[in-house]
DRENTOR-677667 format. One record per residue (C-alpha): x, y, z. Coordinates in steps of 0.001 Angstrom, whole numbers. Example, Ala and Ser with C-alpha at 12.3 -4.5 7.8 and 13.67 -1.06 7.14 Angstrom:
// residues 2
((12300; -4500; 7800))
((13670; -1060; 7140))
END
This chain:
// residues 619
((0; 0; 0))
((1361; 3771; -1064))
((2185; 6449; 1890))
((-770; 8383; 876))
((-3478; 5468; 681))
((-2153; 4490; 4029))
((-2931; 7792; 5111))
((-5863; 7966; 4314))
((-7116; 4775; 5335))
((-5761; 5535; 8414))
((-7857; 8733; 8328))
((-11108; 6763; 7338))
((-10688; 4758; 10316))
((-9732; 7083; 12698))
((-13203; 8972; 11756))
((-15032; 5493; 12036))
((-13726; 4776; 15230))
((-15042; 8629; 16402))
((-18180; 8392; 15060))
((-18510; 4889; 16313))
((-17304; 6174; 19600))
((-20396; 8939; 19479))
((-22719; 6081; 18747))
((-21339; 3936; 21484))
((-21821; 6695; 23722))
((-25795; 6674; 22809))
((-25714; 2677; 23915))
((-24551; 2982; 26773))
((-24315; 6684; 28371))
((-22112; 7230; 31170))
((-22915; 6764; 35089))
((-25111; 9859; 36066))
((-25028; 11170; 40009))
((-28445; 8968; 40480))
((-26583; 5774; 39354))
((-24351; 5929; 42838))
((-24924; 6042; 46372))
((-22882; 7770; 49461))
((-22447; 6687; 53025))
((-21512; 8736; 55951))
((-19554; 6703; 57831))
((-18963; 7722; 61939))
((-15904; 6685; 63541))
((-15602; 3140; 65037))
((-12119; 4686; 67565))
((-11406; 8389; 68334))
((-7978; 8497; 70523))
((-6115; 11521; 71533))
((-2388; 11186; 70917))
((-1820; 14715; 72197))
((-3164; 17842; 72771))
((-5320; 19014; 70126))
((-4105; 15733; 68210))
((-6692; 13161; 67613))
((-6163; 9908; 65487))
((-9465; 8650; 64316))
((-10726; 5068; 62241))
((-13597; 4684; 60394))
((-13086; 872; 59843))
((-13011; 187; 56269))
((-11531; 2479; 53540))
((-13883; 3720; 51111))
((-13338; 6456; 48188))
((-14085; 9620; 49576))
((-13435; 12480; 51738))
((-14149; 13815; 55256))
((-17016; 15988; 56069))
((-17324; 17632; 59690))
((-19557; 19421; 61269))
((-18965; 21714; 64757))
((-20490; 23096; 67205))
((-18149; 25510; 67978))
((-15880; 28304; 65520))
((-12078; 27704; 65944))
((-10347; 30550; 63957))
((-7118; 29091; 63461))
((-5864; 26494; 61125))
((-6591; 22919; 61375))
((-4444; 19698; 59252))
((-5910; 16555; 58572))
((-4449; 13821; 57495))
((-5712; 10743; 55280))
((-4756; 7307; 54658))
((-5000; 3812; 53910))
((-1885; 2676; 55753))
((-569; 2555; 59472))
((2741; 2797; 60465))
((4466; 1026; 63094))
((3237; 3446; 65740))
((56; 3049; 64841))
((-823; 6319; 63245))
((-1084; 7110; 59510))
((1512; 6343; 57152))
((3186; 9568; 55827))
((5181; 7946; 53191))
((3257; 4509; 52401))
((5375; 3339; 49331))
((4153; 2254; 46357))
((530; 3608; 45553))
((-952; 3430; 49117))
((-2858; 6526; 49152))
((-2077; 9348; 52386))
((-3097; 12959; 51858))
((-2279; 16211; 54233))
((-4857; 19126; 53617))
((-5496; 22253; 56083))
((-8487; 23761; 57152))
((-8204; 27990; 57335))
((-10558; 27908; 59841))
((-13473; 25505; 61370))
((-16682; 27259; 61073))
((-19431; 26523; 63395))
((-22781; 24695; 62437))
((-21469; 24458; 59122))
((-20724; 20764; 57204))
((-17478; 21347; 56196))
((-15722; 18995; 53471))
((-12548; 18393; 53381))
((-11344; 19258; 49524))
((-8294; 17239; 48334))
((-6142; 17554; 45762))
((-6798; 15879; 42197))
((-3848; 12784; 41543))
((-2466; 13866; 38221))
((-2187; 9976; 36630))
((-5768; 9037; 37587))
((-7430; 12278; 36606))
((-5693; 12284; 33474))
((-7385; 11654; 29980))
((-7880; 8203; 29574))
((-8826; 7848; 33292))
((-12595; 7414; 34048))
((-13995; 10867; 35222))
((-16299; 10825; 38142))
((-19206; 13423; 37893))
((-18209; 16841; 38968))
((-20398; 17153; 41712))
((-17968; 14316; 43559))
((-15176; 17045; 44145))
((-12170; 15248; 44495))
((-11843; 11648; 46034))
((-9577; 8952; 47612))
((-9470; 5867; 49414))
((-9110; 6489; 52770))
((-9555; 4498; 56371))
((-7632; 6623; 58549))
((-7595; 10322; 59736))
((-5732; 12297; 61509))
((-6632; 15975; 62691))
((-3967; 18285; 64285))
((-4407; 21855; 66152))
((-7809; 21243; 67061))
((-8691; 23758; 69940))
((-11778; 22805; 70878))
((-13203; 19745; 72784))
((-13329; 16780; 70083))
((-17095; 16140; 71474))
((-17711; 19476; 69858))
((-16688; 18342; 66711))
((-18995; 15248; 64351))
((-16735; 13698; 61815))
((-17726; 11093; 59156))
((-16132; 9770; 56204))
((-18320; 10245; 53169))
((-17639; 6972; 50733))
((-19205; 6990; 47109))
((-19633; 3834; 45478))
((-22346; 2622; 42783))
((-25648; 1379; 43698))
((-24961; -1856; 45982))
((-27468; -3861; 48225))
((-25404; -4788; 51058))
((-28524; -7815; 51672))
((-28074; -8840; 48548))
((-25806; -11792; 49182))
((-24598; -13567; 52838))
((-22145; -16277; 53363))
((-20890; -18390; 56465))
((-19434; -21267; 57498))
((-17555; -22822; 60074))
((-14341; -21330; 59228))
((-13611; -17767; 60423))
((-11051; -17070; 57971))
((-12844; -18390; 55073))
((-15673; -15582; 56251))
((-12774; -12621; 56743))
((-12032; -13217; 52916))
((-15438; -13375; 52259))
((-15919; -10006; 53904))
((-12741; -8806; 52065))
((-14033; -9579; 49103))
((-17176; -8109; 49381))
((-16257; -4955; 50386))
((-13862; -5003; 48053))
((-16112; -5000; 45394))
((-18760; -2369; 46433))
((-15764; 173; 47552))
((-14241; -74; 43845))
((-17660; 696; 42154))
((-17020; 4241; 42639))
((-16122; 5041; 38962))
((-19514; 3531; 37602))
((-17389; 1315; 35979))
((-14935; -1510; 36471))
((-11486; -62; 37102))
((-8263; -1418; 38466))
((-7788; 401; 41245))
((-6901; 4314; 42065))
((-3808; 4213; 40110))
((-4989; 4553; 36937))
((-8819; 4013; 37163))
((-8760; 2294; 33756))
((-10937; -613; 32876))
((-8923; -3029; 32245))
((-10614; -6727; 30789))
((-8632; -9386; 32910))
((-9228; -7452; 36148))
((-13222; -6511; 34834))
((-13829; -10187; 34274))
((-12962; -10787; 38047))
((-14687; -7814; 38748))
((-17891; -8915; 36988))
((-17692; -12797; 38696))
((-17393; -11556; 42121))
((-19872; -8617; 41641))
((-22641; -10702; 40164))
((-22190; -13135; 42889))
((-23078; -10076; 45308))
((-25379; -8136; 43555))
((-28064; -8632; 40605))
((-26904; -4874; 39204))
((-25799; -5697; 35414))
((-25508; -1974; 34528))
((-22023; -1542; 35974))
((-20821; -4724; 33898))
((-22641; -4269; 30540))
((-21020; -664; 30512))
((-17426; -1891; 31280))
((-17842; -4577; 28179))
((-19138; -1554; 25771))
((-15865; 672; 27370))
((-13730; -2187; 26275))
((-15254; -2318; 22138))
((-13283; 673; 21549))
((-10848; 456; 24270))
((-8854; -2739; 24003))
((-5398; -2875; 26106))
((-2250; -4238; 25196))
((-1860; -8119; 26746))
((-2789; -10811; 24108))
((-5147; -12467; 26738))
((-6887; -9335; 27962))
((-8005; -9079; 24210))
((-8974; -12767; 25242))
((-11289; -11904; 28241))
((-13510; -10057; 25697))
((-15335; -12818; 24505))
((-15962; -14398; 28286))
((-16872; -11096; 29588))
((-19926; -10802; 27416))
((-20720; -14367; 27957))
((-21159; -14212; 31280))
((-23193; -11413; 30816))
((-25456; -13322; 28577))
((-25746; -15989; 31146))
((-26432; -13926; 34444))
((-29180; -11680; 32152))
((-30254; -14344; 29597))
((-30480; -11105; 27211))
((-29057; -11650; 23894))
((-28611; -7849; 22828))
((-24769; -7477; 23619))
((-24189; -10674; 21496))
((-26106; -8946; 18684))
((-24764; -6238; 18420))
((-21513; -6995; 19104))
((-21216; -10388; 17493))
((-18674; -9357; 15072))
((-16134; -7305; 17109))
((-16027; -10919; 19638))
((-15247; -12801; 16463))
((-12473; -10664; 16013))
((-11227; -10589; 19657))
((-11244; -14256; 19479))
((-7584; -13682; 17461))
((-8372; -16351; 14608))
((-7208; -14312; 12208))
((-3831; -14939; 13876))
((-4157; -18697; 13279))
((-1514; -20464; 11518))
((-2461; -23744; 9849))
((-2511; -26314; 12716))
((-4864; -23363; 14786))
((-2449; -22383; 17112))
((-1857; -18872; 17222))
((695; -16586; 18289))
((1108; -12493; 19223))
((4260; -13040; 17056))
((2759; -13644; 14054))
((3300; -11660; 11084))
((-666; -11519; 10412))
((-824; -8716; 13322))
((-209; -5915; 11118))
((-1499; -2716; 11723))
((-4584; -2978; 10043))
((-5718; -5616; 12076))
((-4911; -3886; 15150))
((-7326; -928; 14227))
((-9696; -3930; 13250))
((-9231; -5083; 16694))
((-10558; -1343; 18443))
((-6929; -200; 18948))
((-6925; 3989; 17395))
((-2999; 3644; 17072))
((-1577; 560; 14574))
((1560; 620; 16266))
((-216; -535; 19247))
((2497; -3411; 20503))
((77; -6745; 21579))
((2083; -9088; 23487))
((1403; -11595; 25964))
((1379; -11040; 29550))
((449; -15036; 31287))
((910; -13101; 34540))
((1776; -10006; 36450))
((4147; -8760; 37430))
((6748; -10470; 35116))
((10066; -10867; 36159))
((12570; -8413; 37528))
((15012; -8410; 34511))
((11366; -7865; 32210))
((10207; -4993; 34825))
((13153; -3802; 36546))
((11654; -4048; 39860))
((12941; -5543; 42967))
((11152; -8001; 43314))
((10796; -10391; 46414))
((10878; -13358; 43978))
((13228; -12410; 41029))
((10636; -14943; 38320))
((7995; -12185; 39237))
((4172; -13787; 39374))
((5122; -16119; 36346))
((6623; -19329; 37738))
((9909; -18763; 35604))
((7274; -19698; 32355))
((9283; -19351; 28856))
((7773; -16462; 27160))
((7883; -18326; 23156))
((6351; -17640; 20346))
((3326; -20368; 20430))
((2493; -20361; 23944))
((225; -22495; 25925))
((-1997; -20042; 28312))
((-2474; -17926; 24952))
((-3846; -20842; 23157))
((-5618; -22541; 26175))
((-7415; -18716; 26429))
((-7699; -19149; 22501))
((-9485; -22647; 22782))
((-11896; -21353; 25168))
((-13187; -18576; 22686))
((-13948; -20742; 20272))
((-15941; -22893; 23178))
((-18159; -20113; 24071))
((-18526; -18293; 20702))
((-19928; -22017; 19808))
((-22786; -20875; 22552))
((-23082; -17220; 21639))
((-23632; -18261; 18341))
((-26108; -21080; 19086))
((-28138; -18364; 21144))
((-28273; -15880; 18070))
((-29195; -18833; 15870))
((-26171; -18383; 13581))
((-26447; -22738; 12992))
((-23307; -23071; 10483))
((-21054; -20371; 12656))
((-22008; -23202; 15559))
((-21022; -25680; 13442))
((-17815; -23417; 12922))
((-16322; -23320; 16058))
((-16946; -26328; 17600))
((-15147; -28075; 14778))
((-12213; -25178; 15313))
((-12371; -25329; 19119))
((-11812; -29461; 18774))
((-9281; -29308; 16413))
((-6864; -26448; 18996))
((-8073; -28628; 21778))
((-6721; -31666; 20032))
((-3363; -29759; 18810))
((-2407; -28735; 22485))
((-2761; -31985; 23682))
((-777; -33091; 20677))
((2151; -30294; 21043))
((2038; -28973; 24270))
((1934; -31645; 26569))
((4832; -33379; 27648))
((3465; -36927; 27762))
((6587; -38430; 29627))
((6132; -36178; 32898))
((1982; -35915; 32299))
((2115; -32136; 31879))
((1762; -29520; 29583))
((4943; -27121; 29416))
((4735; -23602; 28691))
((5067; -23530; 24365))
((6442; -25175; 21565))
((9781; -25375; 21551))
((9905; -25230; 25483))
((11293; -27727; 28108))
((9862; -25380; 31216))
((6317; -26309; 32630))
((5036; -23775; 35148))
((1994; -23539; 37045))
((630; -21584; 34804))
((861; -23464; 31444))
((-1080; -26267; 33538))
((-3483; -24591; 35288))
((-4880; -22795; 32730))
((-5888; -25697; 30441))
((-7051; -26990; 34044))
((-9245; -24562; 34597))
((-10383; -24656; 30571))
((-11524; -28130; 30377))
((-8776; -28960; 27934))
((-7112; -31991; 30103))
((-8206; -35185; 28898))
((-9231; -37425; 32013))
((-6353; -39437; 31095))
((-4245; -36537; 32661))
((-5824; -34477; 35249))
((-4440; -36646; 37837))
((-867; -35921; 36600))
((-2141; -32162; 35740))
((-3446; -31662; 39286))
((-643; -33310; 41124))
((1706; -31084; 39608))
((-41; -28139; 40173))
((-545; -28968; 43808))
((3238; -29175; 44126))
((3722; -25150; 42620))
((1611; -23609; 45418))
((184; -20139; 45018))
((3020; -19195; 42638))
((613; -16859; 40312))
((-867; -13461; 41143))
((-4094; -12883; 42930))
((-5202; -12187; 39013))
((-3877; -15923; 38274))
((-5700; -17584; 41073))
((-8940; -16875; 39900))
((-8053; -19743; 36782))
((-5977; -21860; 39976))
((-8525; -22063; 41821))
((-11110; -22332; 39160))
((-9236; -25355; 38027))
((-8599; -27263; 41030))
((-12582; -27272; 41651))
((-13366; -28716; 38387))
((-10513; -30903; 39184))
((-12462; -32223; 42511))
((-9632; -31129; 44590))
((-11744; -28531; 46856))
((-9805; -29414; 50138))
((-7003; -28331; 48816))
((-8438; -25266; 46962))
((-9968; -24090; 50433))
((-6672; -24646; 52185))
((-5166; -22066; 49780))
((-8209; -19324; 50134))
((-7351; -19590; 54014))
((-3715; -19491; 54210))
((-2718; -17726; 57094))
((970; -18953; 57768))
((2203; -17152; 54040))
((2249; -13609; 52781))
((968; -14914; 49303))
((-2592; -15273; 50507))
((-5913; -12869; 51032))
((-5384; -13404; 55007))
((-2413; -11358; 54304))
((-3783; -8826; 52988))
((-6268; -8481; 55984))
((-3473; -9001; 58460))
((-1281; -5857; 57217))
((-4308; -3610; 57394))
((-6186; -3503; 54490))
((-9906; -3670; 53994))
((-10095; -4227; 50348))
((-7574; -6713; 48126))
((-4224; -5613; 46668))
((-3361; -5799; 43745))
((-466; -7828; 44288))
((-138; -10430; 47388))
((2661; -7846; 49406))
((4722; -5441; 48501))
((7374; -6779; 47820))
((5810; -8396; 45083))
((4853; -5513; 43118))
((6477; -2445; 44192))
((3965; 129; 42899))
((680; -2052; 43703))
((-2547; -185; 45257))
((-4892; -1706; 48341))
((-7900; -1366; 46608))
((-8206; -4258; 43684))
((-11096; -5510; 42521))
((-8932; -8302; 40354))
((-7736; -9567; 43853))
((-11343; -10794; 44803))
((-10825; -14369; 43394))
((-12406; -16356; 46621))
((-15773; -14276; 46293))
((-17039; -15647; 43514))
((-15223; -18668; 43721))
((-16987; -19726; 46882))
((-20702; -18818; 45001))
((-19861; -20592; 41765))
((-17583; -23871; 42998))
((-17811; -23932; 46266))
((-21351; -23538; 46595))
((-21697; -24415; 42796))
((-23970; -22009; 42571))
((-24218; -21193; 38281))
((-26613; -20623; 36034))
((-27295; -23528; 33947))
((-29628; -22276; 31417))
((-29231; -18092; 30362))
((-30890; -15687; 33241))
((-30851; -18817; 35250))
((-34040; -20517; 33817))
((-32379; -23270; 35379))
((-29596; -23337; 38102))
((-27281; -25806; 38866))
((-25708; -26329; 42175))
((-22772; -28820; 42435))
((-21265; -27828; 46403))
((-17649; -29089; 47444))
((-18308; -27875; 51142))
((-16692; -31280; 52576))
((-14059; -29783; 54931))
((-16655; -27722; 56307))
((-18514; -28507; 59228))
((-21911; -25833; 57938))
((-22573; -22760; 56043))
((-25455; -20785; 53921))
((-25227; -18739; 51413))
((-27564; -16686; 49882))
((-27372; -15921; 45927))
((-28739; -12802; 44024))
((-30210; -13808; 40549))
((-31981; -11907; 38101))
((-35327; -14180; 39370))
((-34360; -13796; 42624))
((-32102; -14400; 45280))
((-31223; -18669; 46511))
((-30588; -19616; 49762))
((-29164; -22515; 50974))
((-27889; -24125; 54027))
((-25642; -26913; 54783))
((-24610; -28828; 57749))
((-22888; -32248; 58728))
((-24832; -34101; 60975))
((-23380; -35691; 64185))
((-23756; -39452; 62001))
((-21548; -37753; 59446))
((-24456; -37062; 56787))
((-24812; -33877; 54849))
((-27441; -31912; 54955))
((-28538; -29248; 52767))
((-31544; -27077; 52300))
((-32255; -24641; 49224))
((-34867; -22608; 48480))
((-35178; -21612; 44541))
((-37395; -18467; 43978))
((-40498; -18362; 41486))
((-40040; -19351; 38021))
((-36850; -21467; 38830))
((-36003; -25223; 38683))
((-32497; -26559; 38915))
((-29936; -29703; 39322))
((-27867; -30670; 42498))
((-24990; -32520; 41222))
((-23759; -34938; 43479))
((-19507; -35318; 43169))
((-18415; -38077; 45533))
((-19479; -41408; 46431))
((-22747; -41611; 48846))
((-24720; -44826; 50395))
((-27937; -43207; 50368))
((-29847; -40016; 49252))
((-32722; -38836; 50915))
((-34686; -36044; 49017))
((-37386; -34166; 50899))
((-37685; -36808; 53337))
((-38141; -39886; 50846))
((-35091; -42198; 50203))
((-34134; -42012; 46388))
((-32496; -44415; 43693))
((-28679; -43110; 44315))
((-27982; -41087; 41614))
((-25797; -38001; 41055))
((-28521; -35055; 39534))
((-31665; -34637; 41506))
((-33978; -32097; 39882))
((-34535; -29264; 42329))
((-38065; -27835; 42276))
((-39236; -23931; 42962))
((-39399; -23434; 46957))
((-37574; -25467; 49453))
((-35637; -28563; 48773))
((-33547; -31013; 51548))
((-31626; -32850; 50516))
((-29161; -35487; 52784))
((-25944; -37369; 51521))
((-25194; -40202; 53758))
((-21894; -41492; 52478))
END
């Protein structure tokens, strides 16, 4: 192609992808002050360090600021301090490190019957453009736990002091969970919060260092939220952010396609597929294919064109795959705790195995999406193109002598990683998931909190639930959520400590794995048919001694309760709203089964009926 033609395609496209913006912008508009809620929080501790010194804790960071209110005028100056962090003395961390927020702003005066709020000044990198902008009447926001007020001259029981959080529409009753385990319920709790605090954008963001959608970290966003909530406006507008706002990683490009899918299957609405059919063909990378159907970020078919095709607006965008983050420190020049960074030492080659396991699952689901828009030969399609990459990884990526699969052609290295992915994709032939899962089991929690979403999805498909649940309540390492709790924080990080990613934030959604892991495997709570028509329920809750769970749907919410009886049976009960009917799948070996009081031919579905089902196991 000539200089000028590429010009001015470039220039055509360029005024597409505008005008398509302006359209996109009619689909979906952006999150309006009604769309969000705010809290005034009142101080669970007030202690006086010194005189006129007051250290104060709300209990949970939200985004926000301070308001006050006094009874009585002071005329001189007042500092407050805010933060997420405490230092070893117990009062705010000054100088947190890496992007722990803390904030210092004065007061000229305190004025009396007045609220006051506390303004704060704008953080240039996530108020840039690019960020998401909050509506104007929000001021200036952070996340915050901890506050510190100086120079105060008047009796503290003078002064009222809240922390004002913002956050998008959330029903805190929504969703419960308990059990036997305490820990298991801190995550929970973690989790939870986690989710509702990082809602404050109207969309899904990856924390306050960038507030950028980003589709690996929505995806975990999504599972965890729709497992709390049944709001699908927050999600649905992330997935239309992402048509014309792609990011860089070869998988993230991959997460398209499963984001919108799991939107179809919460909602059972088949708009989003519609109109978007064609843009998740092309995020599904076949064009990259070369003529086995493995594909590869190296290929010479990712030219520039195709990267405006894919919703990049620059074709020098670089694509490249990412498997985990952070990489390692000679990749990111960190100092890193572990010098392999969140990767397991995986080879980064040209055909690589998460790629293509994230490849092979596309073509799985667009198989569904199309079935649901009634596109018969483009189901024909991809099931014949998802069998034939399934059957070419387990051809040329798995290393047959040691029963795994290693981390791309050409490569000696298996990591966690390169196994627990096609793990958690149904790609392991039963022949091998013994040998898959024993491996894994040796590597430990050597991924990010982003990789043990697929981890742990993996080892609950894989039956192996008592060993999943002994790595969501770790308590004895630093890589695990009880960490996080332990050092302070009230939301996830975004990396497991510090020390493994120097720059990481305390408030990321992407580090929320066990929330909707414990709904959707360890309850087994998913919907079987779109908009859950149907639900299935398949619970691994063997290690635990009880627990409910209640489950927001777009029908309604399910509850259920379990408990092992002092003869060792289980016992569960769940109620299915109106308009629902479901399957409890029954996983390990029983004697008997006893199904609203009658015994039952042992068998390992029983069809669940609208109201209240109780079910016992006796093994």
């Amino acid at each position: 192609m000539k200089l000028r033609s590429k010009r001015k395609y470039y220039f055509l496209q360029a005024i597409f992808l505008l005008s398509f913006t302006f359209v996109q912008s009619q689909i979906t508009s952006a999150p309006t002050e009604n769309d969000f809620e705010t809290e005034l929080v009142k101080p669970v501790k007030i202690i006086k360090i010194a005189e006129g010194h007051y250290f104060i804790d709300f209990g949970k960071a939200y985004f926000g600021t301070v308001v006050m209110h006094s009874k009585k005028q002071q005329n001189d100056s007042l500092i407050v301090h805010l933060g997420e962090k405490l230092n070893d003395n117990k009062l705010i961390d000054k100088t947190p490190g890496g992007t722990i927020r803390y904030q210092k702003a004065k007061l000229n005066q305190l004025d009396a019957n007045q609220n006051i709020v506390i303004s704060l000044k704008a953080d240039k990198r996530n108020t840039k453009v690019g960020a998401i902008q909050l509506p104007s009447s929000f001021g200036v926001i952070m996340p915050f736990r901890y506050c510190e007020i100086e120079n105060l001259k008047i009796p503290i029981e003078e002064l009222e002091i809240y922390q004002k959080g913002y956050y998008y529409k959330f029903d805190d009753e929504a969703a419960i969970f308990k059990s036997s385990d305490t820990i298991l319920n801190a995550v929970w709790d973690l989790g939870k919060h986690t989710i509702k605090a990082t809602s404050f954008t109207g969309y899904y963001v990856d924390g306050d260092r960038e507030r950028i959608p980003y589709e690996a970290d929505a995806y975990i966003n999504q599972l965890s939220h729709y497992a709390l909530d049944s709001e699908y406006s927050l999600a649905r507008r992330t997935n239309e952010y992402f048509i014309n706002h792609p990011t860089w990683p070869t998988e993230w490009l991959l997460h398209t396609v499963l984001l919108f899918y799991q939107d179809y299957m919460y909602t059972g609405e088949v708009e989003m597929l519609e109109k978007y059919y064609d843009v998740l063909k092309t995020r599904t990378l076949m064009d990259l294919e070369r003529k086995d159907g493995l594909i590869s970020s190296k290929s010479d078919k990712l030219t520039g064109d195709f990267k405006l095709e894919l919703g990049f607006t620059k074709p020098d965008t670089r694509v490249r795959d990412i498997v985990d983050w952070p990489a390692g420190q000679k990749d990111t020049g960190w100092k890193l705790a572990n010098k392999n960074g969140e990767r397991d030492g995986y080879e980064m080659v040209a055909i690589n195995t998460v790629v293509n396991s994230f490849y092979y699952y596309n073509l799985h689901l667009m198989s569904k999406i199309a079935d649901a828009l009634d596109k018969t030969e483009d189901v024909a399609f991809f099931r014949q193109k998802a069998a034939q990459v399934k059957e070419v990884i387990n051809n040329k990526l798995f290393d047959e002598s040691r029963g795994i699969y290693i981390d791309g052609e050409g490569s000696s290295h298996a990591s966690l990683h390169a196994n627990m992915f096609p793990l958690a994709f149904d790609l392991v032939p039963n022949k091998h998931k013994k040998t898959v899962t024993e491996f894994i089991k040796t590597r430990g929690m050597a991924c990010s909190v982003y990789g043990a979403q697929y981890l742990l999805e993996g080892l609950y498909k894989a039956n192996e639930a008592e060993y999943a649940l002994e790595l969501i309540t770790e308590t004895e390492s630093d890589r695990s959520w009880w960490n996080m709790i332990k050092i302070g924080s009230t939301m996830a990080l975004e990396a497991w400590d510090m020390k493994y990613k120097p720059n990481s934030d305390w408030n990321h959604a992407w580090g929320t794995a066990p929330t909707n892991i414990i709904s959707r495997y360890m309850w087994g709570v998913t919907p079987k048919t779109p908009g859950f028509g149907t639900v299935q329920i398949k619970p691994q809750l063997h290690t635990l001694s009880s627990s409910e769970i209640k489950v927001p749907t777009i029908k309604g919410s399910i509850f259920a309760k379990y408990s092992l009886t002092n003869e060792g049976y289980e016992r569960y009960e769940i109620k299915l709203p109106k308009n629902m009917s479901g399957e409890f799948l029954i996983i390990n070996n029983v004697s008997k089964v006893i199904y609203n009081g009658n015994s039952i031919n042992k068998t390992e579905i029983i069809t669940l009926k609208t109201g209240v089902n109780t079910i016992i196991l006796v093994k």
